[in-house]
N, C-alpha and C positions, 0 to 999 in steps of 0.2 A: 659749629653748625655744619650740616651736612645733606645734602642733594639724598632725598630717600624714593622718589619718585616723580615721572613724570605722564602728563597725562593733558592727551590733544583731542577734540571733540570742533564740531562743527557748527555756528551760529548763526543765524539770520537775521540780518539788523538792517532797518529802515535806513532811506537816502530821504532827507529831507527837503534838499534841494530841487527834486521832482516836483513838491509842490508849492514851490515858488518861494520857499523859505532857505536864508543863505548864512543864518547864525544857529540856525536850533540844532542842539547832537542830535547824532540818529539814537536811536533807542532798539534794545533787543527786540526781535518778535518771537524767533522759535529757537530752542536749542534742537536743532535737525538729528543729530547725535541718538541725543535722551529719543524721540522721539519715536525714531526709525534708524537704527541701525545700517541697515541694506541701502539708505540712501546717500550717508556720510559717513567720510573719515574718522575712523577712531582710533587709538591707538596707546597704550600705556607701558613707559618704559618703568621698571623697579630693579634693575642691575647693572651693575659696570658704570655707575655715575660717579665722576670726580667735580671735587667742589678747590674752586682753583683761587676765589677770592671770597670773603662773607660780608664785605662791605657793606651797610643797610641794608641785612636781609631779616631784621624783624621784622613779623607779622603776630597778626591779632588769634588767627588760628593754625598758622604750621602751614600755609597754604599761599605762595605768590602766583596772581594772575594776572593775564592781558591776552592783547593781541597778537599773535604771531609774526613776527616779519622781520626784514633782512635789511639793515642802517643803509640809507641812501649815501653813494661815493660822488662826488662830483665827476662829473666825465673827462675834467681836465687833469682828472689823478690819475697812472698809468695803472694803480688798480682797479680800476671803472673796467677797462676793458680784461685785463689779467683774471678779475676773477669770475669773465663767463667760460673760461679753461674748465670751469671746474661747476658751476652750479648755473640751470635754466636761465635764460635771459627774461623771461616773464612772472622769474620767485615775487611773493610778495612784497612791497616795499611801502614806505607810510602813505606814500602819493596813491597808491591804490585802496587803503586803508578806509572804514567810514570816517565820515567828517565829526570827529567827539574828542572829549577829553577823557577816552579809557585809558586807563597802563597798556605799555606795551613790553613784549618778551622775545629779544631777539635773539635769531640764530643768524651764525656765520659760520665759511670755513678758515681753519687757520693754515694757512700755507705760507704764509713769509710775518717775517717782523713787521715791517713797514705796513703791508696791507693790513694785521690786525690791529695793530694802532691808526690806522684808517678810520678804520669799523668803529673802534672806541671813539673816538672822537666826535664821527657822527651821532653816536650811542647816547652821547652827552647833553647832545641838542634836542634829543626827544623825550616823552614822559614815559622813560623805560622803569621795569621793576628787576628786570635781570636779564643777564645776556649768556649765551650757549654757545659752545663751540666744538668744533668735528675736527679731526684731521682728516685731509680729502683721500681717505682707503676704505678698502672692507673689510677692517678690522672690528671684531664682534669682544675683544677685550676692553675690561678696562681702563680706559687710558692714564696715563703716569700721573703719579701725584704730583701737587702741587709745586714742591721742589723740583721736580726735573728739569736738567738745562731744555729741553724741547720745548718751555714753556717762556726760554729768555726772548724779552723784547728788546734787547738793549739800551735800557733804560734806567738799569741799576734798581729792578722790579720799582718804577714810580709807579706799575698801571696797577699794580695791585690795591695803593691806599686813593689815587686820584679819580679814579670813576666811584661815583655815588650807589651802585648798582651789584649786588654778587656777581659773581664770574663760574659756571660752571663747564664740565669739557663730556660729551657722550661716547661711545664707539663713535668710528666713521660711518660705518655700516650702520647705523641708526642716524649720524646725523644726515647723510644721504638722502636717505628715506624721508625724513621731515621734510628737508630740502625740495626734492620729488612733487612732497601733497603740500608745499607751499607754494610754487607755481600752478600747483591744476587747480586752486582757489584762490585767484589772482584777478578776473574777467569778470566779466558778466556772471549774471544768473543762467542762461543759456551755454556759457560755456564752462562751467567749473562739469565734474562727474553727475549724472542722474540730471542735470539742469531741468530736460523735461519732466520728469517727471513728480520732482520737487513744485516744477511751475503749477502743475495741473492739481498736485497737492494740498500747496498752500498757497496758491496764489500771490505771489506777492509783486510787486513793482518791476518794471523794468532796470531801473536803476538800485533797485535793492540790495545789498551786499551781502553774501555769502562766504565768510572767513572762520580760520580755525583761531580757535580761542585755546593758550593753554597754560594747565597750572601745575605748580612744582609744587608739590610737598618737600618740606626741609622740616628737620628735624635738630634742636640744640643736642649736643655731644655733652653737655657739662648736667643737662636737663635729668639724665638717670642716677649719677652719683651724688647730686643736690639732693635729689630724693632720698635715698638710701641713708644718707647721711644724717638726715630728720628724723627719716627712720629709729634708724640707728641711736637718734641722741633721746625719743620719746621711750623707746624699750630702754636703755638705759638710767633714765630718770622712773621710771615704771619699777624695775625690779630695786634701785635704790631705794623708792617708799617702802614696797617688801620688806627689801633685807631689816629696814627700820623697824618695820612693825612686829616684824618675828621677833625680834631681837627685845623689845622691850616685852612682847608677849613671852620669850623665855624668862626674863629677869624679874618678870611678877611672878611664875610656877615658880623660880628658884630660891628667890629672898625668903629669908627665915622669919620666921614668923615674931614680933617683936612683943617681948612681955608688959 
């Protein structure tokens, strides 16, 4: 399996708890994206994707989705503060997430051992479908496969089969960028981009949430040569009937005629 695309779009989804309800999920309203462009974030990567783990990454159509956001660290882990070196202090994370049971799809960056086995670990406690990582540059290659030692956790690769979830790795310079539009979609309806003008729009709640939703097209590697293969064995059984039937249509023109 392999990481063929990805693709970030902008949703607005009810707060329940505005009206006085504290178990019901929110529910979608608008995909902002689809709607209006010029008002949200959109953005589709389809190059330099490395797929680093495939662990449960079936799906039904070639398609994993969720929520966008960044695994909560406990603040008593010296990665809690380590990795605002490197990414917004207001990126997404589940606490700011609506209150439901959607998938979620998370990014990190990868800068040490320890802190990405951090991230995993948080990664575990939530309803994730798959998790993304960047090396913190602006590197637009890309990044090393799967084997490179830059990918040792010192773990004797355990994180590859013990998370439930694929593992894929972007350019920096892309994962940056996500980074970026997962903090300015973090707030309020009033403070994410266009807030006013979304508000005057579509009116929606004050407490309404406003997040990027996103999905990775993956594609099975075994999926083209299984084909071919069928292929290959029904032409095969095809011209065997032929050759059958020519063959016995010679043998009646040839046979002599019996007195």
């Amino acid at each position: 399996m392999s990481l063929e695309q990805i693709r970030n779009v902008v949703l607005l989804f009810s707060n329940p708890v505005w009206s006085g309800a504290n178990t019901i999920p929110s529910t979608l309203i608008k995909n902002i994206t689809s709607l209006s462009r010029s008002l949200a974030y959109q953005d589709t990567i389809s190059a330099n994707l490395t797929t680093l783990s495939t662990t449960n990454s079936e799906t039904h159509d070639g398609i994993i989705r969720g929520l966008l956001y960044i695994p909560d660290l406990s603040v008593t882990d010296p990665c809690y503060e380590q990795q605002y070196d490197i990414i917004p202090r207001n990126a997404t994370t589940q606490a700011t997430l609506p209150p439901s049971n959607y998938n979620l799809i998370a990014l990190a960056p990868w800068f040490n051992a320890t802190c990405t086995r951090a991230y995993l670990a948080s990664a575990r406690l939530d309803p994730i479908r798959a998790f993304i990582f960047y090396r913190p540059n602006n590197s637009t290659r890309e990044p090393q496969g799967a084997d490179s030692p830059i990918w040792d956790l010192e773990d004797g690769d355990a994180w590859r089969s013990q998370n439930r979830f694929p593992i894929f790795a972007i350019p920096g310079a892309e994962g940056n960028k996500m980074m970026r539009q997962l903090s300015l979609y973090s707030g309020n309806i009033s403070q994410i981009p266009f807030g006013d003008q979304i508000e005057q729009r579509y009116e929606p709640h004050d407490d309404d949430f406003v997040r990027i939703w996103t999905e990775l097209t993956v594609k099975d590697r075994d999926s083209v040569p299984a084909m071919w293969t069928w292929i290959l064995t029904v032409v095969g059984v095809v011209l065997f009937i032929i050759a059958c039937l020519d063959g016995q249509h010679t043998f009646h023109n040839e046979a002599p005629e019996i007195p």
